[in-house]
C-alpha positions as CSV (number, residue, x, y, z in Angstrom):
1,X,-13.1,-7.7,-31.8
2,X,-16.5,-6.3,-32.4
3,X,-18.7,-6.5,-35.1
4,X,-21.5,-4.6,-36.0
5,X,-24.5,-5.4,-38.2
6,X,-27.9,-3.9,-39.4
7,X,-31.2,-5.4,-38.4
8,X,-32.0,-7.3,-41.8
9,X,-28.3,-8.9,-41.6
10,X,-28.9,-9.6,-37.4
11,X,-32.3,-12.0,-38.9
12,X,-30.7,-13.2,-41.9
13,X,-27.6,-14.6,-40.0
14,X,-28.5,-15.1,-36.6
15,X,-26.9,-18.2,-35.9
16,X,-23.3,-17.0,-37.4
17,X,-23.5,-14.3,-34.8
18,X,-24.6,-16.3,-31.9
19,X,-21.2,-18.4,-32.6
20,X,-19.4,-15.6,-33.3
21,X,-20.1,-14.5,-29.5
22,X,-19.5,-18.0,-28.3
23,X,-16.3,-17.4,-29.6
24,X,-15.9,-14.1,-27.5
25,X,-16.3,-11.6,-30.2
26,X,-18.9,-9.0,-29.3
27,X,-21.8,-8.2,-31.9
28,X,-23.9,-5.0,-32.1
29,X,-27.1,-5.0,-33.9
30,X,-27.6,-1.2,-35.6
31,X,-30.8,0.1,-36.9
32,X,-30.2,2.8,-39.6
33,X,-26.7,2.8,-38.7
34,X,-27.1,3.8,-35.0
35,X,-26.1,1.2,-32.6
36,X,-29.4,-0.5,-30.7
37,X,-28.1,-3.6,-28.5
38,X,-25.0,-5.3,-28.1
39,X,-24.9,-8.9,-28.0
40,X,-22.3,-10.8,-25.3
41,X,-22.7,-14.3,-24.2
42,X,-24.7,-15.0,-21.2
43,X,-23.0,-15.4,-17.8
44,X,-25.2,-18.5,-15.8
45,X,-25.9,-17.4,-12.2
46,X,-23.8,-18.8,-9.9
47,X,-24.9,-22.1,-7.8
48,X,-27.5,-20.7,-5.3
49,X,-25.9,-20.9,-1.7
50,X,-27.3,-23.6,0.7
51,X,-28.1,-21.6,4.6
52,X,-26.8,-23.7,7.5
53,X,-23.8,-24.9,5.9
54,X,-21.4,-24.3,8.9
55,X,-24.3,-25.9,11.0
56,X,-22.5,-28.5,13.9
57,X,-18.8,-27.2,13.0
58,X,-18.4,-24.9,15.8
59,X,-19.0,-24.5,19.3
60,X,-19.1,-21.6,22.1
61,X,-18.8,-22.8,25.3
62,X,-18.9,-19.7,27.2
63,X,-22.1,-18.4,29.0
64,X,-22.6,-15.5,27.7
65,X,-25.7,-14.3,29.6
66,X,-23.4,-14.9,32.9
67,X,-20.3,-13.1,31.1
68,X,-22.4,-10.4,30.1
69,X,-25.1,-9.9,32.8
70,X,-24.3,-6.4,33.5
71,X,-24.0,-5.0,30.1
72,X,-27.3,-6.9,29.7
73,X,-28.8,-5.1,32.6
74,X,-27.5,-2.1,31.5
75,X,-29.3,-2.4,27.8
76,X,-33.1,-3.1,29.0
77,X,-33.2,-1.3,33.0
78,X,-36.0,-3.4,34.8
């Protein structure tokens, strides 16, 4: 459900409309009947990702620069 108010009612009754949008309704905030912002609740950013997390879990055990010499070679010519 949306709801949509003028400037003077946004100030007068901020707080309603702040729980109204808690509450999932959406609010839009007009000046001189023209829609100007729409008011949703705030998303909070998702917990920042920690680098290295699959650090000591896995292991390669082949020798790559053996395995892939020639393509090596190939890559950067002497």
């Amino acid at each position: 459900m949306t709801t949509t108010v003028n400037i003077h009612e946004a100030k007068t009754h901020l707080s309603r409309l702040i729980e109204q949008v808690t509450l999932g309704q959406e609010v839009i905030i007009a000046k001189a009947g023209r829609p100007v912002v729409r008011v949703v609740p705030f998303d909070a950013p998702s917990a920042k990702r920690r680098l290295g997390g699959l650090a000591g879990k896995g292991c390669i055990d082949a020798d790559l620069k053996t395995a892939f010499a020639n393509d090596i070679e190939a890559m950067f010519p002497s």
